[in-house]
ZAMARGU-4260 file (C-alpha; in steps of 0.2 Angstrom, whole numbers, plus 5000, padded with zeros to 4 digits):
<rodrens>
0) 5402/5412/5623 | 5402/5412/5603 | 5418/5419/5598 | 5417/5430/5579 | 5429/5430/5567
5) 5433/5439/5551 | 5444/5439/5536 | 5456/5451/5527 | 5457/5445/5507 | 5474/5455/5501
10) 5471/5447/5484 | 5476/5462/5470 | 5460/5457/5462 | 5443/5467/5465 | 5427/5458/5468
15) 5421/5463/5450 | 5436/5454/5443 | 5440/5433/5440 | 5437/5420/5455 | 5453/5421/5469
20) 5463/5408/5474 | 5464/5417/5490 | 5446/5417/5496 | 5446/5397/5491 | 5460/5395/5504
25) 5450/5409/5517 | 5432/5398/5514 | 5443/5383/5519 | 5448/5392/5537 | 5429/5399/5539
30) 5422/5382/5535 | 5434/5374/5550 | 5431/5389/5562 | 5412/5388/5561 | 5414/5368/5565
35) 5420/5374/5578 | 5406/5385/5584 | 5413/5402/5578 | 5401/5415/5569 | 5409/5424/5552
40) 5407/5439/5551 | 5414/5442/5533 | 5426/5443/5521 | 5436/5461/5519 | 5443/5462/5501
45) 5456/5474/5501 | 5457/5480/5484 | 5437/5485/5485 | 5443/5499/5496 | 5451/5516/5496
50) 5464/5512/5511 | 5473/5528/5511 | 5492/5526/5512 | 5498/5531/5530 | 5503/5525/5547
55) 5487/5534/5557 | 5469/5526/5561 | 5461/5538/5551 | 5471/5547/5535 | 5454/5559/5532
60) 5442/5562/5519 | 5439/5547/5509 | 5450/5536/5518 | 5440/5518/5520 | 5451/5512/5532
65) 5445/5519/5549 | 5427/5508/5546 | 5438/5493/5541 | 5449/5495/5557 | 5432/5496/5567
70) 5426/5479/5562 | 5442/5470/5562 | 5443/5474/5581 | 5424/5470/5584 | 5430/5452/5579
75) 5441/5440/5592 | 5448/5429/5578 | 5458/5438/5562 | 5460/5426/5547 | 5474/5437/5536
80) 5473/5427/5516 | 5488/5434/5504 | 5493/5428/5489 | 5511/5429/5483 | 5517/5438/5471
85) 5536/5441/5467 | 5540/5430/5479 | 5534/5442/5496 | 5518/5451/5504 | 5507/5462/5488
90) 5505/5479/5489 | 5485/5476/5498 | 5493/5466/5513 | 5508/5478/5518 | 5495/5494/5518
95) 5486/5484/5530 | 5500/5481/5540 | 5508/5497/5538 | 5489/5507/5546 | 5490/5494/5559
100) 5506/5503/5564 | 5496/5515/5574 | 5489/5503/5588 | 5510/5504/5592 | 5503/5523/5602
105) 5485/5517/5605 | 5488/5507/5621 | 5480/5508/5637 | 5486/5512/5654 | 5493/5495/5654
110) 5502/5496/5639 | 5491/5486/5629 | 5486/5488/5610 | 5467/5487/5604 | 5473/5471/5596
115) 5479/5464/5613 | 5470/5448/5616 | 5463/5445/5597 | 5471/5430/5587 | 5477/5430/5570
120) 5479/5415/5558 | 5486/5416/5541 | 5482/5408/5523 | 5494/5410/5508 | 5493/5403/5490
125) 5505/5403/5476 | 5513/5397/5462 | 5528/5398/5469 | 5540/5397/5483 | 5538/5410/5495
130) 5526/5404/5507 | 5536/5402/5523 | 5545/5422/5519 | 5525/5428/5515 | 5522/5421/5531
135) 5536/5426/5541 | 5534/5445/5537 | 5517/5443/5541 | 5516/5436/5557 | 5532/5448/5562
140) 5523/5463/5557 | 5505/5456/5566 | 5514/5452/5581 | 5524/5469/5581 | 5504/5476/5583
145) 5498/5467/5595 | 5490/5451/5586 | 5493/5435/5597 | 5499/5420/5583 | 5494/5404/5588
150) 5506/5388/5584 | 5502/5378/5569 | 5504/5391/5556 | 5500/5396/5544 | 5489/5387/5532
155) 5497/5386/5514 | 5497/5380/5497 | 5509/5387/5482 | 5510/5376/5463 | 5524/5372/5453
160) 5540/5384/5450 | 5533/5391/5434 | 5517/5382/5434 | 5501/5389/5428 | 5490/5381/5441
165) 5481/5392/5453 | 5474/5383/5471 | 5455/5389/5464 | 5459/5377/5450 | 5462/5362/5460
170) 5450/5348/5457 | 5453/5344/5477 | 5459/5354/5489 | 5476/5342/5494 | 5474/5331/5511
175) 5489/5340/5519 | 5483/5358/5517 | 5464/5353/5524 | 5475/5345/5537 | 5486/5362/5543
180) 5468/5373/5540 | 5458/5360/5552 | 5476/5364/5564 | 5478/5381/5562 | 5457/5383/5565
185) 5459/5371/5580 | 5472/5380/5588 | 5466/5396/5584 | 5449/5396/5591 | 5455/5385/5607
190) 5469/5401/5609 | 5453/5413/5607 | 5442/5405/5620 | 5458/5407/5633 | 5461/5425/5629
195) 5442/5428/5632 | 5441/5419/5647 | 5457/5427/5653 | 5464/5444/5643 | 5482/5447/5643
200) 5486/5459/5660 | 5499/5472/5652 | 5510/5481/5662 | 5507/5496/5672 | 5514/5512/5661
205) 5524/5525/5669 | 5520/5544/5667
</rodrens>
């Protein structure tokens, strides 16, 4: 079986603007997942879309998110990439998170959440500290919706306090950082294969 897997870029930049740190450290997790035999199904840039503020699948006419949510779900492996930006999740990311509030009354008879069963691995950069609190409210609000997290977590890199180097600048992308993305790819697609092979049961629901 060849699992797929797909990104979210949360980056406040749209595609028509300057290069993204944050797709650099995303390229760094697809290149590790397809080693591993996965098939990429993309990159999402969230600031290319008109994600409709809300806490519903679909918030009506014009509202991108409904076809995003589709092809998230298509895919067995999540790869969330955010930036920092005053020190906590940008305003992309928490929209995203915020939508995938509705899974919380889209379970099946056994309780379980479209999301059940699909992994999530998550990329940060930054100039500054705040890596391990962007990551903790991420992997919080994913595992609220049903994402299962794998150990090794997450991939990271932030500069300088008050540098003015961004990780798409790097000349090289630092040995520890391709060291937690190989990690967080390994365990990731290895967590994939077992939740194909053998999906979370749930639990009966009552009424």
């Amino acid at each position: 079986m060849t699992l797929t897997a797909i990104a979210l870029n949360a980056t406040l930049k749209p595609s028509s603007g300057e290069p993204s740190s944050t797709d650099k450290m995303i390229d760094l997790v697809k290149q590790a997942l397809t080693a591993r035999g996965a098939e990429w199904k993309g990159t999402i840039r969230l600031a290319d879309h008109d994600i409709k503020p809300g806490v519903t699948s679909d918030e009506g006419k014009g509202d991108a998110w409904p076809e995003l949510r589709k092809q998230i779900l298509e895919a067995d492996i999540l790869v969330f990439g955010t930036p920092i930006w005053l020190g906590q999740l940008p305003s992309t990311a928490k929209r995203a998170l915020e939508r995938m509030d509705a899974f919380l009354s889209e379970t099946d008879d056994q309780g379980r959440m479209p999301s059940t069963g699909k992994v999530v691995a998550v990329a940060v950069v930054g100039n500054e500290d705040g890596a391990h609190h962007v990551s903790a409210e991420l992997f919080q609000g994913l595992s609220d919706t049903g994402w299962t997290v794998p150990p090794g977590g997450p991939a990271y890199w932030v500069g300088e306090a008050m540098g003015k180097v961004d990780f798409k600048d790097l000349p090289e992308v630092p040995d520890k950082v391709t060291q937690t993305v190989e990690m967080l790819a390994s365990n990731s697609h290895h967590l994939a294969t077992l939740l194909a092979d053998k999906p979370f049961p749930g639990v009966k629901q009552e009424g």
